[in-house]
C-alpha positions, 0 to 999 in steps of 0.5 A: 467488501468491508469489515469492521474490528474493535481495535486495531491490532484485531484488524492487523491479526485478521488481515496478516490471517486473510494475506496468509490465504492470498500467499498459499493462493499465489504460490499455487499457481505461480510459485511466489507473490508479488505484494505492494505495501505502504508505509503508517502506523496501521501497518506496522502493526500488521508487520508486529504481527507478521514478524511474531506469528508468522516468521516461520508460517511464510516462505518469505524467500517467495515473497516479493515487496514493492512500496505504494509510496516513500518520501525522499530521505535516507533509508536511516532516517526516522521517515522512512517507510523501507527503515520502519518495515525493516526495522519491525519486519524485515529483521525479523524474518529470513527474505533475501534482500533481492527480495525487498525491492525499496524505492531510494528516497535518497535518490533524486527524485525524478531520476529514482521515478525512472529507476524504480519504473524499471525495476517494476517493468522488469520484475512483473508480468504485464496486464494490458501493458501495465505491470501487474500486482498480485496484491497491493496494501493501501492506507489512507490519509484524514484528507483521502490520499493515498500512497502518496496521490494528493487531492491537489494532485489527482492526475497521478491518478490517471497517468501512464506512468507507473511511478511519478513524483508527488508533493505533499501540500503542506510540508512540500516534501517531495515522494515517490508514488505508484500511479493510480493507473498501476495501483487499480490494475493489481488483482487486489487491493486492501485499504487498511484504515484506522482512527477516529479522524478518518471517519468523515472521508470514509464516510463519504467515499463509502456513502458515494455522498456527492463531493466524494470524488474529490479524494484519490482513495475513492478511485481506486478499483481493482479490475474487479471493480471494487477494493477490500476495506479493513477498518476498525470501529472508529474509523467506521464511527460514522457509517451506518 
């Protein structure tokens, strides 16, 4: 599915509407949710949107976050995906801290890969032997990457790990990333993308035009076979 908005903060206002339905859905059938964010400037507006409209709308004590991705720095530093959500979402509203289960970028990054592996193992249900999320927000970056899965690195893609170690191609920063593997067995998944130099890669992946494989993004199913798409008018530019 795919739906287009004139702006990005409508995007972040229809989906903090849609995560809303998808919340009241998995407090029905199981008494919390278990949710996978990412880090950028479209969720954070989202998050401002959260954190204004729907502080006291969510149960937030039933809400449990993951990260799809966050680089290898100290929580305080001005990169860090957990320190911007926190910062615009977390003291906004009542979530015990049990509740936000961060990756240490602090950490050394392969000895963090098996700590947060755990830590997922531990805490979710299981579909065939891999951990299951309710619902995993994604971006996407102008070279189709996503969470933190490369075009140099596509075999994160496929592993049968649940967290591996990414580097980025150009500043070779080190991060931590969900799998491929992991991300595609969550019940669902949103792409949030924005901006105009998103265009082409969003164009391809969703035209299937012939070289459109060599983006991590354009792997990512859900068991359903298909993810959701929220894009706002620029990012859908090129579309037909």
């Amino acid at each position: 599915m795919i739906r287009i908005f004139e702006t990005p903060l409508m995007l972040a206002e229809s989906f903090a509407a849609e995560f809303k339905n998808i919340y009241e859905e998995c407090i029905s059938k199981t008494g919390n949710i278990n949710i996978v964010i990412s880090g950028g400037s479209t969720p954070k507006q989202l998050f401002e949107t959260l954190a204004k409209k729907y502080k006291d709308k969510i149960e937030w004590d039933k809400v449990n976050i993951y990260w799809a991705d966050e680089r290898c720095v100290p929580p305080d530093n001005d990169e860090s995906n957990f320190g911007m959500t926190s910062n615009i979402l977390f003291s906004k509203i009542l979530i015990p801290e049990s509740n936000i289960h961060r990756i240490y970028g602090e950490n050394d990054p392969a000895a963090e890969v098996v700590r947060y592996t755990d830590e997922i193992k531990n805490n979710l249900k299981q579909r065939n032997g891999i951990p299951k999320f309710d619902l995993i927000l994604l971006g996407m970056g102008d070279d189709g990457h996503t969470a933190s899965i490369f075009p140099d690195q596509m075999d994160i893609l496929n592993s049968d790990n649940v967290c591996a170690v990414a580097v980025h191609p150009e500043s070779r920063q080190k991060r931590i990333t969900l799998t491929g593997t992991v991300i595609s067995n969550a019940d669902k998944i949103y792409f949030l993308v924005t901006g105009k130099s998103k265009a082409e890669v969003m164009k391809k992946i969703l035209d299937k035009n012939h070289d459109y494989l060599k983006y991590p993004a354009a792997h990512i199913q859900t068991n359903n076979n298909y993810p959701f798409w929220y894009l706002d008018k620029e990012a859908a530019s090129l579309l037909k």
